[in-house]
C-alpha positions as a printed Julia matrix, in Angstrom:
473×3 Matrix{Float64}:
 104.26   78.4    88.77
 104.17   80.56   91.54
 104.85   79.51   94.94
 102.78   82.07   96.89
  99.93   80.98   94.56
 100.19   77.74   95.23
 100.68   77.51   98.88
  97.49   80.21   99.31
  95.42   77.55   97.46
  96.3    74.54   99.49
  96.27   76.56  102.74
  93.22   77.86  101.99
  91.83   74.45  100.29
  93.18   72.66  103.81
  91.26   75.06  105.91
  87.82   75.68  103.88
  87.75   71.99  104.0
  88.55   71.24  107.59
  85.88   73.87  108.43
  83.52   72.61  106.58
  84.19   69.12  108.49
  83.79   70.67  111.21
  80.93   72.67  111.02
  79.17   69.41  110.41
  80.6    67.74  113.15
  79.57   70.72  115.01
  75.59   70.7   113.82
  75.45   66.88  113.8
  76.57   66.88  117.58
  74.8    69.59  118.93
  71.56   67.85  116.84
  72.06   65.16  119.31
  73.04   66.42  122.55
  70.23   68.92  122.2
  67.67   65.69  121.1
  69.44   63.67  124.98
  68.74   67.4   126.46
  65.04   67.64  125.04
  64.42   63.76  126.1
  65.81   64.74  129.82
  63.81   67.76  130.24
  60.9    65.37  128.75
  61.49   62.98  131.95
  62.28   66.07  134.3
  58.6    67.5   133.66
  56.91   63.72  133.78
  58.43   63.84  137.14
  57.04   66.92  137.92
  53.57   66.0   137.21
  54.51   62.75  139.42
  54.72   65.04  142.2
  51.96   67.24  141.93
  49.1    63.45  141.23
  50.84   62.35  144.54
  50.04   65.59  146.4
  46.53   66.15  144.59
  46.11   62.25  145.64
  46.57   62.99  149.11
  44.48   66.29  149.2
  41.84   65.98  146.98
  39.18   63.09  145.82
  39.31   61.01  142.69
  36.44   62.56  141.44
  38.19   66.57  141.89
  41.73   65.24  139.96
  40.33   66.1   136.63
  39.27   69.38  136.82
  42.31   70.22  138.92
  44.68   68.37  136.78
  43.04   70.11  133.71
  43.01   73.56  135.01
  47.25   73.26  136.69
  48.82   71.72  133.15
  46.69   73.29  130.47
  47.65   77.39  129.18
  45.01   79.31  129.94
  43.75   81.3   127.66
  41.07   84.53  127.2
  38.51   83.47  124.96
  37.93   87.15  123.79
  41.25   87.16  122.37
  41.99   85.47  118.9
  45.32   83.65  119.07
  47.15   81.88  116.18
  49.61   79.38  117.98
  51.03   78.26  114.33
  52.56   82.35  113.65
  56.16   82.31  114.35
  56.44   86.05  114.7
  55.57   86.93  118.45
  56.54   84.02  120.67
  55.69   85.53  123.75
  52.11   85.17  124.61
  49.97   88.96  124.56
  48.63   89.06  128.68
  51.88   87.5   129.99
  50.04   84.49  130.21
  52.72   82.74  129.42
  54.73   81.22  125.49
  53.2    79.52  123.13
  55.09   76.53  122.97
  52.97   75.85  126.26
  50.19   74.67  123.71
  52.73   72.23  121.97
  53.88   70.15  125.12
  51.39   67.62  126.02
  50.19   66.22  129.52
  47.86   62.75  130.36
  47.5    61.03  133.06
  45.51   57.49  134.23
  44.34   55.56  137.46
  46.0    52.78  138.47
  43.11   51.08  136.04
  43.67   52.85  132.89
  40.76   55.52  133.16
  42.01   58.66  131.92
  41.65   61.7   134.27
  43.7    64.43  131.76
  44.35   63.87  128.11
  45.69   66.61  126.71
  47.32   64.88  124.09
  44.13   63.17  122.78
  45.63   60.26  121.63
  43.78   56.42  122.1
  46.89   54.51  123.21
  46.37   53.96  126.54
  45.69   50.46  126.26
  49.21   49.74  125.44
  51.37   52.08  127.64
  54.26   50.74  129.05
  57.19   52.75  130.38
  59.97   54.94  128.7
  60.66   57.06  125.64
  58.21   56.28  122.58
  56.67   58.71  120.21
  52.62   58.81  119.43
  50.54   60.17  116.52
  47.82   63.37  117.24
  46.39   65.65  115.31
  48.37   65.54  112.49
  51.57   65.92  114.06
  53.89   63.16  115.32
  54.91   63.56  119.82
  58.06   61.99  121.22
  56.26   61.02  125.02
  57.73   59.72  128.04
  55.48   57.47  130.11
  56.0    56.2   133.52
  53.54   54.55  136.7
  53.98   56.05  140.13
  55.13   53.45  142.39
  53.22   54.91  145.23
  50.02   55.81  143.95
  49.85   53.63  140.7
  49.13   56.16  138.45
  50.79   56.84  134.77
  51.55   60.12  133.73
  53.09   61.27  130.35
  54.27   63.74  129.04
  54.53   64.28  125.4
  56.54   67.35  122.83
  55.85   68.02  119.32
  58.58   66.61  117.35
  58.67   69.68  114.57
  59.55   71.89  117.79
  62.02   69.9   119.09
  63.41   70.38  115.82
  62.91   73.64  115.14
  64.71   74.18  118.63
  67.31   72.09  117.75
  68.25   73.54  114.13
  68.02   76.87  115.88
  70.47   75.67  118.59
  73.0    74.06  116.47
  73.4    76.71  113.65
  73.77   79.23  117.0
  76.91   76.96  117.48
  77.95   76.72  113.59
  77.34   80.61  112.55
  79.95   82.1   114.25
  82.44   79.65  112.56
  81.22   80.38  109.52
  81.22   84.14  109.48
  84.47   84.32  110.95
  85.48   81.85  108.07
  86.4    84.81  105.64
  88.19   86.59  108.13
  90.13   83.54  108.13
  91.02   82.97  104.78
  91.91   86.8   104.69
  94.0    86.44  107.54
  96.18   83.15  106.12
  96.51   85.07  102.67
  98.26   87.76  104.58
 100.36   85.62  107.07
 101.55   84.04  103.39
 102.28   87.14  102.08
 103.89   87.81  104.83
 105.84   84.68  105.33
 106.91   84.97  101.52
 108.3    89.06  102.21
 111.83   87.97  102.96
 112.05   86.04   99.79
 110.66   89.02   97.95
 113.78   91.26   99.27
 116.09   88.67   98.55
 114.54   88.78   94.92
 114.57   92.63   94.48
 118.2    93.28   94.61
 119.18   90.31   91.88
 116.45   91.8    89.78
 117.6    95.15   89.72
 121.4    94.13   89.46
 123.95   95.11   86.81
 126.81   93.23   85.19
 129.02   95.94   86.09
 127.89   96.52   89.72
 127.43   92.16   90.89
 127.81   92.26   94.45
 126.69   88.88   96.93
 123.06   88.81   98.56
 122.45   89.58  101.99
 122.02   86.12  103.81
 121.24   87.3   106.6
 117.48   88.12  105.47
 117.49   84.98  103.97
 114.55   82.27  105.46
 116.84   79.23  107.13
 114.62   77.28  104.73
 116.42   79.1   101.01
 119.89   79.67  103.29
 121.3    76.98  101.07
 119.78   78.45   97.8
 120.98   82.18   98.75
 125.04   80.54   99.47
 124.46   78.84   96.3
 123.39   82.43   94.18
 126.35   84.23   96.06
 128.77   81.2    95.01
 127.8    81.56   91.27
 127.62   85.45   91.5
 131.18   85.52   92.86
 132.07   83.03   89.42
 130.08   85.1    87.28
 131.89   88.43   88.62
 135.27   87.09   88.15
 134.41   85.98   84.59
 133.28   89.31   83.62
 135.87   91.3    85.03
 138.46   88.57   83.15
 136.44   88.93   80.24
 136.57   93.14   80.48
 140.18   92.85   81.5
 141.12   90.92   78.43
 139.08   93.01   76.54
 140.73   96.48   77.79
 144.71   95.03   77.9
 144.14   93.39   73.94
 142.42   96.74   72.67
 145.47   98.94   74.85
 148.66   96.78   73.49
 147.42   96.55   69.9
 147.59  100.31   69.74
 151.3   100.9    69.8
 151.8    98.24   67.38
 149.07   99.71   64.88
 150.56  103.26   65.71
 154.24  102.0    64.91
 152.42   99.83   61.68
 150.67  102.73   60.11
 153.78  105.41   60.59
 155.89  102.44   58.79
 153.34  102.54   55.71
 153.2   106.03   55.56
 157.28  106.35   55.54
 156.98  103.46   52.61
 153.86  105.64   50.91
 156.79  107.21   48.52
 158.12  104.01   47.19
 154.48  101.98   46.74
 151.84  104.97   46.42
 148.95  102.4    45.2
 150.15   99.61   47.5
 150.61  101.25   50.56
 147.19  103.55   50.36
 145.25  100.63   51.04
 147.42   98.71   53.48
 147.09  102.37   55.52
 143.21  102.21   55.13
 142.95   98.7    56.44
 145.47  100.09   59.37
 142.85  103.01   59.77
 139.69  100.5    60.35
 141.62   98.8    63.35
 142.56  101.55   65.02
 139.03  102.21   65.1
 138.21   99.21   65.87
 140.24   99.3    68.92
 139.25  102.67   69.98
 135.5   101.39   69.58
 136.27   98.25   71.98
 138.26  100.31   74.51
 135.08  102.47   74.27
 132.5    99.56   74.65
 134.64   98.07   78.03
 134.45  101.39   79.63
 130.99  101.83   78.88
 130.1    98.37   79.87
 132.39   98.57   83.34
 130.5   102.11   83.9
 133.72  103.72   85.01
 133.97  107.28   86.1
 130.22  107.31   85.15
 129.76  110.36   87.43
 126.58  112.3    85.79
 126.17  115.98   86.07
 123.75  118.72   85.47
 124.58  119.66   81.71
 122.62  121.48   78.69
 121.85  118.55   76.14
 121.7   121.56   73.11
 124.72  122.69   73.83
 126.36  118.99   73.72
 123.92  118.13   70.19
 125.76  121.64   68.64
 129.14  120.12   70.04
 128.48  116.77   68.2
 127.8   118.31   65.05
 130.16  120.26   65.02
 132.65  117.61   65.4
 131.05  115.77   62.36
 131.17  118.86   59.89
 134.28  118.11   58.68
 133.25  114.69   57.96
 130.12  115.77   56.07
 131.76  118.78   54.35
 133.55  115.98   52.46
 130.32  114.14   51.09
 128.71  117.31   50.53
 126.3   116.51   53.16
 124.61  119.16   55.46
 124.24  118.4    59.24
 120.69  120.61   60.0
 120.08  120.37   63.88
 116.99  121.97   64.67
 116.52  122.85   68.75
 112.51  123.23   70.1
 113.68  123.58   73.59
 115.18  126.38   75.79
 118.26  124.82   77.58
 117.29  121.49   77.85
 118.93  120.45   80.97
 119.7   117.08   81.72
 121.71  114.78   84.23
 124.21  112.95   81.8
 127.65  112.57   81.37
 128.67  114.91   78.55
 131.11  112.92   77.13
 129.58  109.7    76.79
 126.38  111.87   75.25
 128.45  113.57   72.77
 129.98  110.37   71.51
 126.64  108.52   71.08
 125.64  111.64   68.94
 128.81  111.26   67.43
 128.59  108.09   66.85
 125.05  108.07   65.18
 125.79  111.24   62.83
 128.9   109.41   61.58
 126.65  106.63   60.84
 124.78  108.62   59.14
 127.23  110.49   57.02
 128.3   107.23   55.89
 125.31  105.55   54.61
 123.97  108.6    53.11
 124.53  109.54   49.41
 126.06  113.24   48.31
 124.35  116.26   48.55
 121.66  115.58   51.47
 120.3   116.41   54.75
 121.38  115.04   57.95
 118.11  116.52   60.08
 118.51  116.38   64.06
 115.86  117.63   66.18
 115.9   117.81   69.65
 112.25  117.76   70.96
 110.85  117.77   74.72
 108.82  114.18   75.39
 107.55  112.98   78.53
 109.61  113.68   81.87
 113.12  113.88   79.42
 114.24  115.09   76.0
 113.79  112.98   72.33
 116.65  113.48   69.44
 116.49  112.07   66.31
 118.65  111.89   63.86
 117.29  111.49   61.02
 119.09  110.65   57.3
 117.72  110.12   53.43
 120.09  107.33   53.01
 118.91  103.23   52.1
 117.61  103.18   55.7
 116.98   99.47   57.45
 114.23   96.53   57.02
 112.27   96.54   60.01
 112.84   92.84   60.56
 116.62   93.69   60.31
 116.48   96.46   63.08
 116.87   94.65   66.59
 119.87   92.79   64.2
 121.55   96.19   63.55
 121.6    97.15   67.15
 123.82   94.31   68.2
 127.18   94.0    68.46
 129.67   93.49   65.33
 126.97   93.27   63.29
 127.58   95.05   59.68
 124.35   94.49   57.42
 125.9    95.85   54.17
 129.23   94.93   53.89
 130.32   97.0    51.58
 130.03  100.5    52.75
 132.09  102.34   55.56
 134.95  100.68   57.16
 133.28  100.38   60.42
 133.22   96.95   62.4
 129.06   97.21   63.85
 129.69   98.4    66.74
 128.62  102.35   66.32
 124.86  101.73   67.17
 125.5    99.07   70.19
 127.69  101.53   71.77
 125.37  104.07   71.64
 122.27  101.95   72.46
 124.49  101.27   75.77
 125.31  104.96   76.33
 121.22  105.46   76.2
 120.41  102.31   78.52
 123.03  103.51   80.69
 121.48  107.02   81.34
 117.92  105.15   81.86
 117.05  106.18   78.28
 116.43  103.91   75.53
 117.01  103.9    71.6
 114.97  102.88   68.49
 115.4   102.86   64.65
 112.4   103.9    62.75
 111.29  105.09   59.41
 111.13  108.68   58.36
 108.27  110.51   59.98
 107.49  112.11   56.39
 107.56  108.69   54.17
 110.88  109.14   52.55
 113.73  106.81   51.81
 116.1   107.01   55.02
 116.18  106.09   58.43
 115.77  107.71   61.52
 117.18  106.95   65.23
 115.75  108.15   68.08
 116.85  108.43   71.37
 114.99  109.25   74.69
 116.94  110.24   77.45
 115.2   111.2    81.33
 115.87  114.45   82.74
 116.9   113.21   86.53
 119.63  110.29   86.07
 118.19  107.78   89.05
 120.72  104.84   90.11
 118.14  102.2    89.57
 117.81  102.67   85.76
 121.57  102.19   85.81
 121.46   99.22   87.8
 119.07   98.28   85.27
């Protein structure tokens, strides 16, 4: 489970959700403070018309109110022009006459006796006004009114809005307050996957150096990158680093001394035999053979340590054909005896690689000897060296009983002999060369024959430019 994965959900769950929340919050209150703002400017205009009855009282006669009344509060219009006040696309009124939700706001007003001097509204409900906020049915739309009687003059006015534009105005109004919340809602969730990211860096850096880290080269991490919240965990990996480090280096220490003090006593073992060789021919032959398999054994584990420590591993600029022509020659004598014929076959012009010649010549070494032995008398030991890639491929290639390929992976690990009875070797030929390719940022692979035949063939890849993170690797 990844952490960064999961914390990006929840943050992002958390906020998505709390913005949701509170965009409805948002719309549902603005809904209503617009609805208290509507009502007020409902019972500011009432007012209005309060004042201009009392003034129109004072000035003019009963009988005059109407057409006055009529021609102050109603939009005038030119009857030459056709005007749909239902379109929604031009608000603004053509003449500057005024807007055209003039025509959708409502005026009436009554004597002191009921009679009505302006009904704009057109509604019969006069009979049961009364004052305050109500709402009234007229032509096919429902009003929210406001009604009151002039204390002065005795007269009720009201004034009366359609309730589709009040919430049409309203909608319009609240999703002004919601949209910007909204849009700026990805931008959001971008920015908190960053800031994660972000937050989570340090404990990528901490990661990179354990990732890339070699037995040979275990050094502490650097706490001082380290989050106070994984401080702990970081002293915890440096404690068991520093244990793991001191049981490797015991375990390459042992490893080194028992390989270094058991060759005197072999040395001093096998000179014995050979000085008792006169006496016992047929006894001492194979007590000298037996000798002869541990000193190799020893040489190959002195060999493994110092491959797996890495020490003096100081690569250089060297030609890889002339080190492959080295390594067979050092294995003609060898072959010469089995009537076998090491064929190395060069398609490249000085290859030139970064590699430390000796450890190169003894994994060729290593894998031609391996060859010699498993193959039978009088055949072909075929090396090509081949350019591949951004490095050079050599295989070696034999036409001995070759390998299962479920038994491969097997044969490339450590003291691990699958026929017993050939060679005197103890399995550790291909390991150490494996590790001699792995350690040059190469790699190595048993195969079949490219042509079909009975055999095996190993090929290694190694990289022009040596770079230190393959060795870390």
């Amino acid at each position: 489970m990844s952490l960064t994965r999961t914390l990006t959900l929840l943050v992002t769950s958390t906020v998505l959700l709390i913005a949701l929340i509170a965009s409805l919050w948002s719309y549902i209150e603005s809904n209503h403070e617009l609805e208290e703002l509507f009502d007020a400017e409902l019972a500011q205009s009432t007012r209005i018309v309060q004042g201009l009855v009392r003034h129109l009282v004072d000035t003019q006669a009963i009988e005059q109110l109407p057409a006055t009344l009529s021609e102050t509060l109603t939009l005038p219009l030119d009857p030459a022009v056709e005007l749909d006040l239902e379109a929604d696309e031009d608000e603004i009124l053509p003449g500057g006459v005024g807007h055209k939700y003039e025509k959708k706001l409502a005026f009436e007003v009554w004597t002191p006796e009921r009679e009505p001097l302006l009904n704009t509204l057109n509604s019969d409900d006069n009979l049961g006004l009364a004052p305050g906020y109500s709402w009234a049915e007229s032509r096919g739309h429902r009003w929210r009114t406001f009604t009151l009687q002039d204390p002065e003059t005795g007269f009720w006015i009201r004034t009366a809005q359609r309730e589709d534009i009040r919430g049409e105005l309203s909608q319009e109004l609240a999703l002004g307050n919601v949209l910007p919340l909204i849009l700026a809602l990805p931008l959001l969730l971008v920015a908190v996957i960053v800031a994660v990211q972000l937050g989570f860096r340090p404990l990528a850096r901490l990661e990179k150096p354990i990732r890339h880290m070699a037995p040979e080269r275990i050094h502490p991490l650097d706490d001082r990158q380290a989050p106070k919240e994984v401080a702990g965990l970081v002293q915890a990996v440096n404690t068991l680093l520093r244990r793991l480090d001191l049981a490797l280096e015991r375990e390459r220490r042992f490893s080194a001394d028992a390989a270094h003090e058991l060759r005197t006593p072999l040395a001093a073992l096998r000179l014995n035999l050979e000085r008792a060789c006169t006496e016992h021919p047929e006894l001492s032959q194979d007590l000298i053979q037996s000798v002869d398999r541990m000193v190799h054994l020893v040489e190959q584990m002195l060999l493994l340590n110092r491959v797996d420590s890495g020490i003096d591993f100081v690569p250089t600029r060297n030609n890889l054909s002339a080190i492959l022509e080295q390594s067979v020659a050092d294995v003609a004598p060898l072959a010469l005896k089995k009537q076998i014929d090491p064929v190395l076959e060069d398609n490249t012009d000085q290859a030139m690689v970064q590699c430390h010649s000796a450890l190169i010549n003894t994994l060729m070494r290593s894998l031609l000897a391996n060859a010699i032995q498993y193959s039978p008398r009088n055949t072909v030991i075929l090396t090509r060296l081949v350019a591949e890639g951004d490095g050079y491929s050599i295989s070696v290639c034999d036409q001995g009983p070759g390998i299962d390929a479920g038994e491969r992976e097997r044969a490339l690990s450590r003291f691990v002999r699958l026929d017993q009875r050939q060679g005197g070797g103890a399995g550790l030929g291909l390991a150490i060369a494996r590790r001699i390719a792995e350690l040059h940022g190469g790699h190595l692979v048993l195969s079949d024959r490219p042509d079909g035949g009975s055999g095996l063939c190993v090929r290694v890849w190694l990289p022009t430019s040596y770079r230190c993170e393959q060795h870390r690797r």
